[in-house]
C-alpha positions in Angstrom: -8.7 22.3 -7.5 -11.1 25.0 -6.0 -11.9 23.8 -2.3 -15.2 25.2 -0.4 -14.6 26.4 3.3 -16.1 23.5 4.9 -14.1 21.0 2.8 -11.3 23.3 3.9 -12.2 22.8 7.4 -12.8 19.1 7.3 -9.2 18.5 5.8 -7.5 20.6 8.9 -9.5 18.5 11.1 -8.2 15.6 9.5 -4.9 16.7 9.3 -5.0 17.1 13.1 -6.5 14.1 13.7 -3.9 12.0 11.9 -0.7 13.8 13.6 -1.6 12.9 16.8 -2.9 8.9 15.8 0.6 8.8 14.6 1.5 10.6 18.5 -0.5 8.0 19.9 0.7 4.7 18.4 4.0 6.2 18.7 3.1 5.9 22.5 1.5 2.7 22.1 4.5 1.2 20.8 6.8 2.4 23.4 4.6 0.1 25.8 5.0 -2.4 23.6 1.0 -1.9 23.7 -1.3 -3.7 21.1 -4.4 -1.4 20.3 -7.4 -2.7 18.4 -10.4 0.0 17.3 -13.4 -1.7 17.2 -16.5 -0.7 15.4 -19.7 -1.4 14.2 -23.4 -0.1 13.9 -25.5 0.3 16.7 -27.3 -2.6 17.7 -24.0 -5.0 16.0 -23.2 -6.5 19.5 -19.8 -5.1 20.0 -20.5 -4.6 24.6 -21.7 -8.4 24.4 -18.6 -9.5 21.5 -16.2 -7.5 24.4 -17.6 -9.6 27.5 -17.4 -12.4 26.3 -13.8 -12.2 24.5 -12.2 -10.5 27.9 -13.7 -13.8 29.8 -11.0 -15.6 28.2 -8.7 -12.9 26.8 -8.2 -12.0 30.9 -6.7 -15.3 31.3 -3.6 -15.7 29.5 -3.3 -11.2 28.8 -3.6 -8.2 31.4 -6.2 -6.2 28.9 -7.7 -2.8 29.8 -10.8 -1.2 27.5 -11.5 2.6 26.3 -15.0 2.4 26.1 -16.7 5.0 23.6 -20.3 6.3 23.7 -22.5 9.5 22.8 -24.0 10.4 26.4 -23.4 6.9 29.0 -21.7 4.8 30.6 -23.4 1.8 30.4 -21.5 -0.1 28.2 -18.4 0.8 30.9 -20.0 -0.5 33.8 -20.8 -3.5 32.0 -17.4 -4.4 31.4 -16.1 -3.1 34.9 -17.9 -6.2 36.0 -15.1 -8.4 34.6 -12.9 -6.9 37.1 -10.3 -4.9 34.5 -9.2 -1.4 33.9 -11.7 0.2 31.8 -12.3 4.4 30.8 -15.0 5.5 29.4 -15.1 8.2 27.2 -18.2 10.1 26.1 -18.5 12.4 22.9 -21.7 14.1 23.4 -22.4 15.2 20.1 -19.4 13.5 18.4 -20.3 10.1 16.6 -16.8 8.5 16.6 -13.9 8.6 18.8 -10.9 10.9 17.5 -7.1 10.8 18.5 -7.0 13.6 21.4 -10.2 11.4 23.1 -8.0 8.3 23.1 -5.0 10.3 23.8 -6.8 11.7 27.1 -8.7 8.2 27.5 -4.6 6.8 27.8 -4.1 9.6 30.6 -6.8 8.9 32.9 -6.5 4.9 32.3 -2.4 5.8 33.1 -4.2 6.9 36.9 -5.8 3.3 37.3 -2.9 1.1 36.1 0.8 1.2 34.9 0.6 1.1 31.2 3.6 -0.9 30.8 2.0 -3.8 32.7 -0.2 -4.1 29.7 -0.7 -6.3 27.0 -4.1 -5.7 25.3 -6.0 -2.1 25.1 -9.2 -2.9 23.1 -11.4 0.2 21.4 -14.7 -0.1 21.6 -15.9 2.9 19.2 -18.9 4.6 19.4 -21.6 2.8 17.4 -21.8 4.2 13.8 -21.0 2.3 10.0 -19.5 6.0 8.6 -17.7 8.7 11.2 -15.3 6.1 12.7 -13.6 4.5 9.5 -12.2 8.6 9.2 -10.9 9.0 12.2 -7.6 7.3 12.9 -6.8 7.0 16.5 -3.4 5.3 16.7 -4.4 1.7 16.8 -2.4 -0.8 14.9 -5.7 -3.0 14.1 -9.2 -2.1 12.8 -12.1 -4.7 13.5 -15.6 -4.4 11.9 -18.5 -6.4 13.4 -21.6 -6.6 11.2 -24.7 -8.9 12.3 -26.8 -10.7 10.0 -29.9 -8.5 11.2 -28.5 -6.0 9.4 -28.8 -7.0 5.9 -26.0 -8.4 3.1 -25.9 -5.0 1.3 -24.3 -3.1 4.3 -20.4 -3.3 2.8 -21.4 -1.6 0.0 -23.5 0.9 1.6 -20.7 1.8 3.8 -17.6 0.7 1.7 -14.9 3.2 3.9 -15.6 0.7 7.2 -15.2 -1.8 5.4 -12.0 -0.9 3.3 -10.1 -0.2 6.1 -10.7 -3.5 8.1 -8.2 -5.9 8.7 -10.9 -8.3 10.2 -14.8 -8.4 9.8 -16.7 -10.3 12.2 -20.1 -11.5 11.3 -22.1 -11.5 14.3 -25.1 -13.3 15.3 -25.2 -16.3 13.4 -27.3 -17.9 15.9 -30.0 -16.7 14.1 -29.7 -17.6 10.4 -32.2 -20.1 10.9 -34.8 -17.8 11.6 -33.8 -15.2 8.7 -33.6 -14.9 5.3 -30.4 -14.1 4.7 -27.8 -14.8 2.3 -24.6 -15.0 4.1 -22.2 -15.5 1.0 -23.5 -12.9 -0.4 -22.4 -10.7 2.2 -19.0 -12.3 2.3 -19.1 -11.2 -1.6 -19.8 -8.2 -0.5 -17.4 -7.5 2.1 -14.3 -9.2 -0.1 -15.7 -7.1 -3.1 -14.9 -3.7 -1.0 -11.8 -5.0 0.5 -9.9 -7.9 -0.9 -7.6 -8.7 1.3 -9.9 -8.5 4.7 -10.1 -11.6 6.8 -14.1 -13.2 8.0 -14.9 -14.9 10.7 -18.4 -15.7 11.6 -19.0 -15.0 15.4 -21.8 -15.9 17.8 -21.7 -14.2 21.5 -24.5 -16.9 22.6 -23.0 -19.5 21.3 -19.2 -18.6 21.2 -19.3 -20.3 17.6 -16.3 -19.0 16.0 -14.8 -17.4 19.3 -11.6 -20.0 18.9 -11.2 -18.8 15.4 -11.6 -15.1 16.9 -9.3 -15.8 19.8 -6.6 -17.7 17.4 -6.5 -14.6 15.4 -6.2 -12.2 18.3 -3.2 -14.1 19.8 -1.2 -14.5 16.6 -1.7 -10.5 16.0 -0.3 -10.1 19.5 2.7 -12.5 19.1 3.6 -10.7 16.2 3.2 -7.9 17.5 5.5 -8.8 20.0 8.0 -10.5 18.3 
């Protein structure tokens, strides 16, 4: 098979990538240090998802946060509030986080707090449905968040997200009252790209589905530890 330059490229950059995701969960499990990647699309309500999970996530785990964005760090401050270690890393250009960004993200959160005093670091990737699913960055979990506003069709728009995700949250259910929206359809949708996926339907308002959320979390972590 004839390969173009820039498909040459692409696969070195990949290669990369991947050998130092392996570096970093290699790390990660040396500190007996669960990572979730988190992703979505703009606009999903991953910052809002994060506050309100660390409020009770903070009480029973020692969590700190790499928080991805293009050009701020808004998101950051927003969860410095709560009081935990978080870095912010921005990509200027880049729309994902790769494997050397988390790998220096680990550094400069290793200046804030002893890693090993960790249980939790939480990923909160830079807001895009495509780069992120193809960039590996170590973690041992991947966690898509789609909200209702954004239409049933989005899993099969999108299908790499959503193949590689061990858990989808639906967000925003507060509002399916006020839409018209067909939410087993997107469940169809979302099973149809990725069988074996778990769903839980989330509300940040409300905290509807936040025990099933948190019950999930917990169980990954005991395991994790076991």
């Amino acid at each position: 098979m004839h390969l173009s330059l820039s498909d040459k490229i692409e696969l070195n950059i990949l290669h990369h990538n991947s050998h130092q995701a392996e570096l970093n969960k290699i790390r990660f499990n040396d500190l007996k240090l669960i990572c979730l990647n988190i992703m979505s699309s703009p606009g999903a309500g991953k910052t809002k998802f994060l506050e309100k999970t660390l409020e009770d996530l903070i009480i029973n785990f020692r969590v700190a946060v790499l928080e991805g964005d293009m050009t701020t760090n808004l998101d950051a401050m927003r969860l410095e509030k709560l009081r935990i270690p978080v870095v912010p890393i921005t990509t200027g250009r880049a729309c994902h986080l790769d494997a050397n960004m988390v790998s220096g993200g680990l550094k400069i959160l290793e200046t804030k707090i002893n890693p090993e005093l960790l249980d939790i670091l939480l990923v909160e990737n830079v807001g895009n449905l495509v780069c992120p699913a193809e960039f590996e960055i170590g973690e041992h979990l991947k966690i898509v968040l789609l909200s209702i506003t954004e239409g049933e069709d989005k899993p099969l728009k999108y299908p790499i997200m959503f193949r590689e995700a061990d858990l989808v949250l639906i967000t925003k259910i507060d509002l399916l009252p006020y839409l018209n929206f067909d939410i087993q359809e997107l469940k169809s949708n979302i099973l149809s790209t990725n069988s074996k996926t778990e769903i839980i339907e989330i509300s940040s308002i409300s905290k509807t589905g936040f025990d099933l959320w948190e019950n999930w979390i917990m169980d990954k972590i005991k395991a994790f530890k076991a």
